[in-house]
N, C-alpha and C positions, 0 to 999 in steps of 0.2 A: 561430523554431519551437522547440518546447518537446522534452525527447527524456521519455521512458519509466524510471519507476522502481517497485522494489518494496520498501517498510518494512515490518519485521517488527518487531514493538513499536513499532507507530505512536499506540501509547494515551496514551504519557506519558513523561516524563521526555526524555532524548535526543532518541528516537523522532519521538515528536509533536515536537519542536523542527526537526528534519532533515525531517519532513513536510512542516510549514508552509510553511519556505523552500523547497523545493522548490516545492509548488503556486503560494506567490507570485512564485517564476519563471517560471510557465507551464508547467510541469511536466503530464505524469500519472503521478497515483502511485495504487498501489495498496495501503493500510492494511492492513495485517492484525496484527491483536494479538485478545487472548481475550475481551476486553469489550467485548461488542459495542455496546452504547450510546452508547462514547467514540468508537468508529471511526466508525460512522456520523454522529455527530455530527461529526468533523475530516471526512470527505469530505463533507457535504452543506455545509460553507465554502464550498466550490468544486465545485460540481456538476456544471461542465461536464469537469473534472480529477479528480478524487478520488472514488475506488470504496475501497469496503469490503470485507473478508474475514473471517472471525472464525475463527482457529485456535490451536490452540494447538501450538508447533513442537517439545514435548516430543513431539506426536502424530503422529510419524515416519510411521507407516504411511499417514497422510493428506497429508505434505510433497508428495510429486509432484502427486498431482489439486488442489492448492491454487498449486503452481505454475504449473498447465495454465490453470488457469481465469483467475489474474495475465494471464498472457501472453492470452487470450481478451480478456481486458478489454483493455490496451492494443494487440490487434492485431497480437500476435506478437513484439514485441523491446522487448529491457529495454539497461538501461544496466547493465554488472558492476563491484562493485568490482573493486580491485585485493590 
C-alpha cells in the first residue's frame, strides 16, 4: 500500500524527478508547482495517483487553503519530512 505525499516544484528539475519515483511506487502525490500545464501533465502519468495544484509558494497568503485542499485530495494525511 502506497502512503501519501505533497511536492512542491513538481514542474521540473528535482521536483518532478522525486514526483516520478514516487507515483512509480504507488504513491499519491500531489503536484503543485506554478505551471500548470507541466503539473497536469506529470499527474495525468498516473491518474489514478497524481493530482495537480497550481501555486505559487512565494503566495504565502494562499499556502494553507493550498495545503487544505492537498490533504482533501489524498484524504487527510501526508507523509513529513524530516
Amino acid at each position: 500500500m502506497g502512503q501519501n505525499f505533497i511536492v512542491v516544484g513538481a514542474s521540473s528539475g528535482i521536483g518532478k524527478a522525486i514526483t516520478l519515483d514516487l507515483l512509480r511506487s504507488g504513491n499519491k502525490v500531489v503536484c503543485i508547482a506554478r505551471r500548470k500545464a507541466e503539473i497536469e501533465a506529470l499527474a495525468k502519468t498516473y491518474p489514478a495517483n497524481g493530482f495537480s495544484l497550481v501555486h505559487d509558494v512565494t503566495d504565502t497568503a494562499k499556502s494553507a487553503s493550498v495545503f487544505q485542499k492537498s490533504l482533501n485530495l489524498l484524504g487527510g494525511s501526508i507523509v513529513t519530512g524530516k
